[in-house]
Structure formats: C-alpha cells, structure tokens
ROMIDO-788714 format. One record per residue (C-alpha): residue in one letter; x, y, z. Coordinates in steps of 0.05 Angstrom, whole numbers, padded with zeros to 5 digits, always signed. Layout:
aXYZ ...
! end
This chain:
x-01505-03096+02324 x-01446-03043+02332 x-01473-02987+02371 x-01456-02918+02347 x-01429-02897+02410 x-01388-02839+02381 x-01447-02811+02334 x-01496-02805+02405 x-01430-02767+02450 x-01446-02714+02386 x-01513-02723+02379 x-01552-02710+02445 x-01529-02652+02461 x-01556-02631+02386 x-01610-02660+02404 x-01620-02620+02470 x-01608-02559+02446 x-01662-02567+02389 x-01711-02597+02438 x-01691-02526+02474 x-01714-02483+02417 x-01789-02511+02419 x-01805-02508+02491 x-01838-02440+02504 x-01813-02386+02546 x-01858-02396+02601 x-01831-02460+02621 x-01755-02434+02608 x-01733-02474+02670 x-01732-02535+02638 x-01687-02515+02591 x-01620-02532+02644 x-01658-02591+02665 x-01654-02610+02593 x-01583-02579+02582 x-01560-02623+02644 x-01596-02692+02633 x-01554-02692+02563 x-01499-02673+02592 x-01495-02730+02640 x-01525-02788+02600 x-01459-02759+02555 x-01414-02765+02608 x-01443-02833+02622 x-01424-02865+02549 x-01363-02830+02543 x-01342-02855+02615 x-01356-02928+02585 x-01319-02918+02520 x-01262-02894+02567 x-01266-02949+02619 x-01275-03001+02562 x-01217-02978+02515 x-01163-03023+02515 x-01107-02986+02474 x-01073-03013+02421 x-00996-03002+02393 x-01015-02992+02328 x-00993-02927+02280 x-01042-02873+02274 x-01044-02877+02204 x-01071-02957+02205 x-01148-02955+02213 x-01126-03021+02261 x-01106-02968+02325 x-01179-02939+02327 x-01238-02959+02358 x-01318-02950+02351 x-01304-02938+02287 x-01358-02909+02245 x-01348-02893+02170 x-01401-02868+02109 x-01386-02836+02043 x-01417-02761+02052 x-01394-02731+01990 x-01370-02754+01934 x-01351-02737+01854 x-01308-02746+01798 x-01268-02807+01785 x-01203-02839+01748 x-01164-02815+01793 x-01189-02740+01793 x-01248-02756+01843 x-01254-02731+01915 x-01294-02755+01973 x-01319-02729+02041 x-01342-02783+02096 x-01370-02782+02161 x-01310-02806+02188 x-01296-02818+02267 x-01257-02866+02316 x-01218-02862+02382 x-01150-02878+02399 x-01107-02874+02462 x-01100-02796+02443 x-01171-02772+02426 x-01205-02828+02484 x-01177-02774+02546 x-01199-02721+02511 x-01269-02750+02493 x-01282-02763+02576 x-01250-02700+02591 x-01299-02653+02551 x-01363-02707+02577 x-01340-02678+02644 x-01320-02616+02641 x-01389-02601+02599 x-01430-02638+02649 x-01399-02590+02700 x-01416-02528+02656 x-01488-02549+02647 x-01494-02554+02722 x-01450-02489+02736 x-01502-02455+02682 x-01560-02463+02739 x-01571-02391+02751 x-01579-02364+02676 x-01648-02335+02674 x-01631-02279+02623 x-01650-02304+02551 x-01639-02378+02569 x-01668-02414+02504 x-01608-02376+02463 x-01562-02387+02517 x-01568-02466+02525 x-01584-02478+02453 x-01516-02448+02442 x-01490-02495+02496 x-01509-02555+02464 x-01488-02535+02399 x-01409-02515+02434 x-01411-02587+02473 x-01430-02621+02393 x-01370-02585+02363 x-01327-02594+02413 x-01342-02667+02419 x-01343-02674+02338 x-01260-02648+02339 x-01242-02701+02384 x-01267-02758+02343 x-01268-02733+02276 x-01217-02780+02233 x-01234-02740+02166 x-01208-02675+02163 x-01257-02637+02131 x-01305-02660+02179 x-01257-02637+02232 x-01248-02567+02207 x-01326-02557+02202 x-01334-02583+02280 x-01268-02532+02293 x-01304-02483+02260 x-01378-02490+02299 x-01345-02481+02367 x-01325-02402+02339 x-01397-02384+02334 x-01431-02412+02395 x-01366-02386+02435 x-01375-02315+02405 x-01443-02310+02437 x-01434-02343+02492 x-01387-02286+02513 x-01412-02231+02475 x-01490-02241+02499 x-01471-02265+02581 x-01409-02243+02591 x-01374-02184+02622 x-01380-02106+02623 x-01321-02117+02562 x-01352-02167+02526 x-01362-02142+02457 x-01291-02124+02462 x-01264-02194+02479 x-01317-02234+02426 x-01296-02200+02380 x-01219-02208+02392 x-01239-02284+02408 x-01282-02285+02339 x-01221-02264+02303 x-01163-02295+02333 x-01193-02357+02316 x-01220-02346+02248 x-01149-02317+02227 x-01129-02382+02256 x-01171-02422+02230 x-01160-02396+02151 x-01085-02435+02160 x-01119-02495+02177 x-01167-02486+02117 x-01100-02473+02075 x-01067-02532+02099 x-01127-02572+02089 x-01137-02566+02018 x-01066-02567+02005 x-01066-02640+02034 x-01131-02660+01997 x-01099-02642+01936 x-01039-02685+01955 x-01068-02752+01980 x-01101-02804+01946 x-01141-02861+01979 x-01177-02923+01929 x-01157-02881+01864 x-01195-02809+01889 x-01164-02750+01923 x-01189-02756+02008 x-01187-02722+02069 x-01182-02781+02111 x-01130-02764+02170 x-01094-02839+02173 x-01100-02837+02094 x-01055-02769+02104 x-01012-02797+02157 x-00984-02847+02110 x-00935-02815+02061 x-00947-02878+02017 x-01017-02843+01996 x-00991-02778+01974 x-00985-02775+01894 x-00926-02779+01862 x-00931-02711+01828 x-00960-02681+01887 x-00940-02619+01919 x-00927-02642+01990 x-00900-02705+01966 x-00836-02710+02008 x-00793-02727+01953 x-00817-02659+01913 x-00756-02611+01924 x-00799-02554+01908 x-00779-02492+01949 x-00811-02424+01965 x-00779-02367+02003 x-00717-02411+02023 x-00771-02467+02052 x-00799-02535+02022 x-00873-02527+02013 x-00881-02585+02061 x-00860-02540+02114 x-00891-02476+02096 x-00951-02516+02091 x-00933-02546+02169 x-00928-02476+02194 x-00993-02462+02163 x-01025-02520+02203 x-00984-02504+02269 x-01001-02428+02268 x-01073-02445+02272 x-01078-02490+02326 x-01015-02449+02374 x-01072-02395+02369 x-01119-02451+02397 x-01070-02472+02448 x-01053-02418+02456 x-00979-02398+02453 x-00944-02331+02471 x-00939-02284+02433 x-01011-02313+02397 x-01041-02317+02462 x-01075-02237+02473 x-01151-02271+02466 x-01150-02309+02520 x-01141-02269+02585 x-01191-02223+02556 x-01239-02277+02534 x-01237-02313+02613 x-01242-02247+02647 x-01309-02231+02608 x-01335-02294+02598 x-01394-02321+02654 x-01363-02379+02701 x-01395-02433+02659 x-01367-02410+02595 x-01297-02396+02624 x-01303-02469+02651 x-01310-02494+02579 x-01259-02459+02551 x-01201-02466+02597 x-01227-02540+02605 x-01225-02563+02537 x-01225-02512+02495 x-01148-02497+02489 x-01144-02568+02490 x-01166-02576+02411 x-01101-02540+02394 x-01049-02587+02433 x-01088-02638+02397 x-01089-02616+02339 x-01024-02603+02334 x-01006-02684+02351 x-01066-02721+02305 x-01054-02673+02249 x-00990-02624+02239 x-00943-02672+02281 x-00977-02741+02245 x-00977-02712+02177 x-00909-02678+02175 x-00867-02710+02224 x-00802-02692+02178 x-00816-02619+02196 x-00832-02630+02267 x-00765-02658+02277 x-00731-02603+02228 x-00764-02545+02278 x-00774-02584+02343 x-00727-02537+02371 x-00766-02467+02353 x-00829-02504+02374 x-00804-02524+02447 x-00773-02449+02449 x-00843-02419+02446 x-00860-02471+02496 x-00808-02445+02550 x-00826-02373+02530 x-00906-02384+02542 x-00878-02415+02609 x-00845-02360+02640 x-00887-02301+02607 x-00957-02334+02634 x-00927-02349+02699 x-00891-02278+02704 x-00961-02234+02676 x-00994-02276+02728 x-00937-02263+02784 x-00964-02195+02775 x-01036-02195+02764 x-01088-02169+02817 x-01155-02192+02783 x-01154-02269+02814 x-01184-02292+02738 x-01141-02253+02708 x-01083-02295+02743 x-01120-02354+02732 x-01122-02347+02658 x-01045-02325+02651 x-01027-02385+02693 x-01068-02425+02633 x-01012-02391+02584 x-00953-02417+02626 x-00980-02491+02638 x-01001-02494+02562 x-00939-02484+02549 x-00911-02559+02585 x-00958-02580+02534 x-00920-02554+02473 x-00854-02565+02501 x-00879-02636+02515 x-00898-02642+02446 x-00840-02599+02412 x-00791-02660+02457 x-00809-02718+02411 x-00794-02761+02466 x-00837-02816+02498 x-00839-02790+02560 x-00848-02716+02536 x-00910-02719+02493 x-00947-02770+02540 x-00929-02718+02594 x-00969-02664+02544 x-01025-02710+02537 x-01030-02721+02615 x-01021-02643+02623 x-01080-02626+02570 x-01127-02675+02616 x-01103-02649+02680 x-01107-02580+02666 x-01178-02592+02645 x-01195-02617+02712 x-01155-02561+02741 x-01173-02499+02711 x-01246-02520+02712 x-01237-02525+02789 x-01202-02454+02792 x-01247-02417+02751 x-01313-02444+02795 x-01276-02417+02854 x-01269-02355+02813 x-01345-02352+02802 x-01366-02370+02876 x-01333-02303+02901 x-01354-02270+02839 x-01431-02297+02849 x-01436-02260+02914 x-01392-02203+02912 x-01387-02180+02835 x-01310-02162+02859 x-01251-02203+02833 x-01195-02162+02862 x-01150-02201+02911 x-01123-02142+02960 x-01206-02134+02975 x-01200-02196+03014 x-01166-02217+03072 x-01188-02275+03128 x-01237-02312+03083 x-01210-02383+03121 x-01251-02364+03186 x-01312-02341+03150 x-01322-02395+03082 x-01277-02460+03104 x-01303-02507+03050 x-01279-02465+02999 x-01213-02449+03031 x-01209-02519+03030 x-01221-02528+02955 x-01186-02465+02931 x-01128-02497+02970 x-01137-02564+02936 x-01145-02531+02864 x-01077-02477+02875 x-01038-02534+02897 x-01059-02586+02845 x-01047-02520+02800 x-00982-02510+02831 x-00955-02578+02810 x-00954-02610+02886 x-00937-02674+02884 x-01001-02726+02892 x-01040-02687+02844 x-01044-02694+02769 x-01008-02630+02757 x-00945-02657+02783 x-00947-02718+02745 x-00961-02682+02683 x-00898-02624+02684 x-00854-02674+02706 x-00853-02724+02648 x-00861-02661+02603 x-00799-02639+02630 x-00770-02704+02637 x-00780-02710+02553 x-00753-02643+02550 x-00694-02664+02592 x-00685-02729+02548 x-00697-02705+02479 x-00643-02692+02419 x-00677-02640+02383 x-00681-02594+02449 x-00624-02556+02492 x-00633-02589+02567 x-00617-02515+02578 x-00699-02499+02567 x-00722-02557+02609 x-00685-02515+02661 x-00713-02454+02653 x-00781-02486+02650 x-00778-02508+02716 x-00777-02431+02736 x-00852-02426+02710 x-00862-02483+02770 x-00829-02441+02822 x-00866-02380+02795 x-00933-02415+02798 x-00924-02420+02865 x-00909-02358+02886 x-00962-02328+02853 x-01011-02377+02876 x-00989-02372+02946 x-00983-02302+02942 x-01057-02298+02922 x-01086-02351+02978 x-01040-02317+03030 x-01070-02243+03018 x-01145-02277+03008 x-01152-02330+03065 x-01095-02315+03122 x-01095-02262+03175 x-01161-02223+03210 x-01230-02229+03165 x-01229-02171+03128 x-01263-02146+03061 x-01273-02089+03018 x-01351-02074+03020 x-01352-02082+03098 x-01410-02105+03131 x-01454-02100+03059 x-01415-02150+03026 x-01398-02196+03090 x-01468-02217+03095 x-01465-02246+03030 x-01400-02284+03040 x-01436-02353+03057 x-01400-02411+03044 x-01404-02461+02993 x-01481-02484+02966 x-01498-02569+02962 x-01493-02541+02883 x-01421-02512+02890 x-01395-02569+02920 x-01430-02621+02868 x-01396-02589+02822 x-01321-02577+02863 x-01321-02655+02897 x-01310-02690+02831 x-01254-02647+02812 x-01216-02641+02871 x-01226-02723+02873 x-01205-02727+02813 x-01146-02687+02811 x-01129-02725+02873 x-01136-02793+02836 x-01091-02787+02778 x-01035-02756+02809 x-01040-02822+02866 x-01050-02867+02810 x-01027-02836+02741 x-01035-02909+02708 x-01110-02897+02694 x-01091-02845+02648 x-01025-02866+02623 x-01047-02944+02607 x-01099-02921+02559 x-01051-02862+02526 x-00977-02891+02529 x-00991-02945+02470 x-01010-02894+02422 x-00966-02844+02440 x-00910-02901+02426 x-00934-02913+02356 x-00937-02834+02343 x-00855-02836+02363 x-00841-02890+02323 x-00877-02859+02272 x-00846-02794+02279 x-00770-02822+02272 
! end
C-alpha cells in the first residue's frame, strides 16, 4: 500500500486548525498544544521523506525524477483535443525535498514560538494551520493550478496574521503585504493560463508542470510554442510571458527595487509570524522561479540571465547597505534578508552547476538563519518592548546564553566559515564567477554585500553586548532582562545545531539536491 505521505505534510495541519475552531474558548490553551503536536508529527514525516530520498538524475519534466507521487483527475471537461483537466497533482524531487523539511521545521519552531498568544487564539492558530497547509501545498504541488491556489492561501492567513497580532503599524504593512503579493500574484495567474492554453497532455489542454517543461507538449499552433515568431512590443510572447512569471515570484523573493513589503511586514509582524516568513516564506519565490519560469522557459532565462543576476548584485549591496545603516535591530535583520536573497537570484540568474545548487543551499540556510535571528529579535522584544540597538550596551555580563546564540546566528548570518551560510554564498558566487551569461565583474561586487554583512552585524553585537551593562529603561527594564527560558532555548538549540551541521558537512544537503539540479542545467542548455 503506497502511503500518501505528501497528502498528510498538507493535511494535519488542516486538520489542526479545524479541530481548533470547535474547541470552546474556555479551554483556549489547548489550542497551541494542538497547533504544536501537528506541527511536530509534520516535521516527523517530512524528516523521513528527507532522510529516505535518494535523488535521482532525471529531467524535471519526466514524471521518473519525482517521488511519493500522488496523482487524481480533479477537474475535467471537453474533449478532441479542446478538453482541459485539473489534478491533484504532487511529488518531490531533489529541489522541492529541502524545501519540504525546511518549512516542517521552521513551522514546528513557529508553533512553539506562538506559546504566549492568549489574545483571540482560536483565529490566530486556525490561521496558522491554514499558512503551514499552503505553504506546504507550493512545495509539492506538480500541477500548476493547484500551485497557484496553495500560493494564493498563504496571502490571506498572512494578512491576518499581521494585521490582527502584529505591530503598532500593522494595518499599514498588511495591507502593503496584501497587495504586493496579489499584484504579484495576477502575473502568475497571466502566465498560468497562457501556458494552459499552450500545452497539451493525452489529447486535452493541462496544467501539469513536467507536461509544461517539455516543449514537445506545447501545440503546434500554440502561442508560446517556441517556434511561433510572434512578437509584441519588440519581444516574443514567450518572453513577455517569462517576465510575467518572474515578476511575480521576485516580489516573493523578494528583489530590490520589488522588495518595500518586506521590512515593513517583519518589523510589524509578532516573532512567530516573522519566523515564518523570513523562514520560508521568501523561499516560494526562489523556487518558483527554478520549477516553473526557469523549467518552462529556459530559452529566455539564458536570453536575460544577465538582467536577472544584475538585480541579484543590486538586492546584494542595497540590503546590506539599508541594513549598514539601520538602528531598529529587525529592521536590520529584515534588510540583511534583501541582500542574502539576492545570492539566491544571482545563483539562479548564473546557470551554472555550482551557482544554482549554491541558491538552493542558500534558500535552506537562510531559513535556518533568519528563523534563529528573528527569535533573538523577539527574546529582547518579549521583555523590553524596545528594539533600538544604541538602548543597549553590556548585555554579555547580564544574559550569556543569548550572547552566545546571537553570536552563533550573526556569524552563521555573516557567512563564517563552518556554518551553512558560508557554504551557501560561496558556490553562489563560485557559479557567478564561472558562468557565460554573467560579467565575473558582479560576482565581485557581490562579495561586498559579505564584507558589509559583517560590519553591520558586528557593528550591532559590538554596541549591544561589549563594554559596561548598560540600558535605556535603567533599573525598570534591567529587572526584566533575564536570560534565556528552557522554551527559548528549545527553540534556538536546533538551529544553531543545525546551522553548525551543514556548513561542517554540506553533503547532507547537497547529495539529495545536486542530481536534480544537474538535470535542470542540462535541461536548461
């Protein structure tokens, strides 16, 4: 009996969340119990997928490269050739298998980082689940329609999220979140039906991804069809319809200069929330950019690899320089998000082996990363309510454990070598270094975002944790200053570990990505 692993990852936490919305009020303290038990029995299958997946150097568009395959006609009309069909569609490969552990753990830290929410809990862990379905759905999804309705479910649950918990500016940065990503999402939609219209699987018009990935299936009158010559504006519609698909997820991602959401959106957000969204979050836009605009269109993303790895270098050094001079401490976390997102499209934009599996690795280890940096965030936050760094000074001699980690997450952040961070820039600069459609010329500049993030980083620690104990609210606020809770360092352990593990021993990562990345080259040339 095949056991539909993949359908359960999106399931329970459905499941928890509708549990949620029938236990009454009075015993609302169940409801993270609930939140958290999903969570980690999710964590636990998708850590056996991951352990268990043995990758395979097969081309993304054969059904042969994916695995737990599950596959069931959902829609379906018309015929003789006219038809179109819908299925619940999903699979893993080398590619979407990181991603799948990475969002198990980074939820199963949110849930746990979520412990304190009293204030209307049923709406706010309902919502949870429903984010860590969606979120989970876009990783596996193999049919793009299916996709774009999971892409689309992560908008509303995100919009409250940070518009009901978050900050003393959260309508404000909801609703710039809300529409960013619907504005973003309407390309997708556009590219979407432009490629169902195009792509024919069994005699009926599809939205399965491989089908799309093999330009065999597109008809012969079709549109996108790369031997139609049909040009609008001075551009084949191939590539208008690529920029359509590449707009929407660089807002994901996102890239400077479509990047304004963010810092607002991690500055008002609640810990938990801004955990999610740095974690894995931006992460749905550097992969949707490889399983779908790159996999589809690879003739474009060689014709514009070079604009593409230009807007990589720029979100490099305009993150790292807005967080250079930032004094909110999330405010420079989330900028420093900008500038390593960026190795992720320059990674990509290289086309080169080494490049995109150095995006890859730099999508997972910023997830570990950025989770860590934004619970240190919320453990100063939690007791002060104060975020600026010049009110601190001396906080080594009165909180050592989390100097300790907020050393350990800057310096993994940083790109030190021995932690995943360093691994991950320096293949993506490596690729960037190596590749024919990019100017060695940006892999250069690039590497000023590294020197950058240190300085700021070690600016930052410097001004917080060296010299005499000193803070802003006196007396009132150093009696809250206690160090790190058994909770806080449940949840800071396993990330710092982690962090620690694949930058000693990057071959857990790369053995399960570096086949399929391989096949997406070949593909690609």
């Amino acid at each position: 009996m095949n056991v539909p692993y993949l359908s359960i990852l999106i399931v329970l936490p459905l499941l928890a969340a509708l549990i949620i919305l029938f236990i009454p009020e009075k015993l609302k303290n169940s409801y993270r119990w609930i939140t958290l038990l999903a969570a980690l029995v999710q964590l636990w299958v998708a850590s056996m997928l991951y352990w268990g997946f043995e990758a395979v150097a097969a081309a993304p568009s054969e059904l042969s490269a994916y695995k737990w395959v599950e596959r069931y006609k959902w829609l379906a009309f018309g015929g003789d050739g006219s038809g179109l069909q819908i299925d619940y569609f999903v699979g893993v490969d080398g590619l979407s298998i990181s991603m799948v552990w990475l969002t198990a753990l980074v939820m199963a830290v949110g849930a746990l980082a979520s412990w304190h929410v009293q204030d209307k809990a049923r709406g706010y862990f309902a919502l949870y689940g429903l984010l860590s379905a969606a979120i989970m759905g876009c990783f596996v999804a193999l049919d793009f329609f299916l996709f774009y309705i999971f892409f689309e479910f992560m908008l509303l649950p995100m919009y409250f999220l940070i518009g009901l918990w978050g900050g003393v500016g959260r309508e404000y940065a909801s609703i710039k979140f809300f529409i960013y990503t619907l504005v973003g999402s309407l390309f997708i939609l556009v590219g979407m039906i432009a490629l169902c219209t195009s792509v024919q699987e069994n005699g009926v018009y599809t939205f399965s991804l491989p089908a799309m990935m093999n330009p065999h299936n597109f008809a012969p009158d079709a549109l996108l069809n790369v031997a139609n010559q049909t040009v609008i504006a001075g551009l084949p519609v191939r590539h208008w319809i690529f920029w359509a698909l590449v707009i929407g997820f660089l807002i994901k991602l996102p890239a400077v200069p479509l990047h304004t959401w963010l810092p607002d959106a991690h500055v008002e957000a609640p810990t938990a929330i801004s955990v999610v969204l740095a974690g894995v979050l931006l992460k749905v836009g550097g992969y949707g950019l490889l399983r779908i605009a790159y996999s589809i269109f690879p003739d474009a993303a060689a014709h514009y690899a070079w604009w593409l790895g230009a807007l990589g270098v720029l979100s490099i050094i305009y993150g790292a320089l807005n967080a250079l001079a930032m004094h909110d401490l999330k405010k420079l976390i989330a900028y420093s998000s900008v500038s390593h997102m960026g190795f992720v499209l320059l990674g990509i934009a290289s086309l080169t082996h080494e490049g995109v599996n150095g995006a890859v690795y730099q999508m997972f280890s910023h997830g570990i990363i950025s989770a860590m940096l934004f619970l240190i965030v919320g453990v100063l936050y939690d007791r002060t309510h104060d975020r600026r760094i010049e009110n601190y000074a001396g906080l080594a001699s009165a909180m050592p454990r989390y100097t300790f980690f907020t050393a350990a997450a800057f310096f993994a952040s940083l790109g030190l070598p021995m932690f995943s961070g360093f691994i991950a820039e320096a293949l993506a600069l490596l690729g960037a270094f190596k590749s024919v459609h990019l100017s060695p010329a940006m892999a250069v500049i690039s590497t000023l975002g590294i020197v950058l993030a240190a300085a700021y980083y070690l600016w930052a620690f410097r001004r917080m944790f060296l010299g005499k104990f000193w803070v802003r609210g006196g007396d009132s606020w150093s009696a809250f200053l206690v160090d790190l809770t058994t909770r806080e360092m449940l949840l800071l352990m396993p990330l710092a570990l982690l962090t620690l593990l694949f930058g000693v021993y990057p071959a857990l990562l790369l053995d399960k990505i570096s086949p399929t990345i391989t096949a997406f080259i070949q593909m690609i040339k």
